[in-house]
N, C-alpha and C positions, 0 to 999 in steps of 0.2 A: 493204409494203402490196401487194395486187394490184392487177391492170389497174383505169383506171377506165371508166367505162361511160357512154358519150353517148347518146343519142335526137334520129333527125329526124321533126319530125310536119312531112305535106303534105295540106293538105284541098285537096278542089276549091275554087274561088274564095278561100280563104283564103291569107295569106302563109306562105311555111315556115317553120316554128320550131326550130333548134338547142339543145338544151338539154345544156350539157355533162359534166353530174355531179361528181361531186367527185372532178376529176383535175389532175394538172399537165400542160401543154402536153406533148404527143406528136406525131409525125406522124400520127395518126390522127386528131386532136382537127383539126389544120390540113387534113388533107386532105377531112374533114367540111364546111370554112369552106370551101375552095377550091374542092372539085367541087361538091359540094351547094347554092354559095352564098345560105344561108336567109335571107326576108330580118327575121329575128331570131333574135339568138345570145345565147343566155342565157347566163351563167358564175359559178361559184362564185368569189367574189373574196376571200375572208375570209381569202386569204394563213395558211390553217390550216398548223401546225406540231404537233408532239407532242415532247415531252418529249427521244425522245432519236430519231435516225432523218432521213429526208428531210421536205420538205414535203409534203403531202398534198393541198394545193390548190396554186394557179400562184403563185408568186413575182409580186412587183411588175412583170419586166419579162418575165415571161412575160402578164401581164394587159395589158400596152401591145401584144406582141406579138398577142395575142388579138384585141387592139380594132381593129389596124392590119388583119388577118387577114381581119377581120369584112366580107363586103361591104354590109353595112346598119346596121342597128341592133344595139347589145348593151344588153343587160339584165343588172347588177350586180347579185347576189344574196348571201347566204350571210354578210354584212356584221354586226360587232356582235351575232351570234348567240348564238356561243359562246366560251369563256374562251380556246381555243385558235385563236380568230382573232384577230389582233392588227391587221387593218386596220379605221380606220373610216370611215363615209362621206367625212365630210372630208378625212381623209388621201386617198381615191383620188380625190375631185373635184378635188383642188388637183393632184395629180400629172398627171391625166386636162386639165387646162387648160393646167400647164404644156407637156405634150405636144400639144397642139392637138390632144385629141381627145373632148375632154368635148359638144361639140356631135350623135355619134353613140349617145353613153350615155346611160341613163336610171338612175340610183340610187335605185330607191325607198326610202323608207321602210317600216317594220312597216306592215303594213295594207293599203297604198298599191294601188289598182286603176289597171292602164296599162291603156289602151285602146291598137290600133294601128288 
């Protein structure tokens, strides 16, 4: 697979938004969270795999890593999408609590409008 590709949006008066695309944890994906610290970081969590090859999104503990990373808010996306994501909501809330870190996450559901 190639590089994956992040985006920071920073409006005047608004919070900054990391949004990390569909990649696995890189140094660049951390160094994004670290200098830029947005104060939300969006992330493909769908634990996507294919067939034969590496994972295509972050592992489970590259998504704790992420979350740990994160200095604000993360927003759980990418979840129960497609047949090649095998995480689902519950699975990551329950891991995301056991971690003590479910209080920083928001997991929407399909549809779901977050305000910040």
């Amino acid at each position: 697979m190639a590089n994956g590709m992040g985006v920071y949006i920073q409006l005047p008066a608004e919070p900054g938004v990391y949004i990390s695309g569909d990649t696995v944890y890189t140094p660049e994906v951390d160094r994004a969270l670290v200098e830029l610290k947005p104060d939300i970081a969006v992330v493909a969590a769908g634990n996507a795999r294919l067939d034969a090859g590496h994972s295509i999104l972050m592992s489970m503990d590259e998504l704790i890593h992420f979350t740990k990373a994160a200095p604000k808010w993360v927003v759980a996306n990418h979840l129960e999408a497609l047949n090649h994501c095998p995480i689902t909501r519950l699975q990551l809330q329950r891991i995301l609590e056991q971690e003590n870190l479910l209080h920083k996450v928001s997991i929407p559901a399909d549809g779901e409008v977050l305000n910040f």
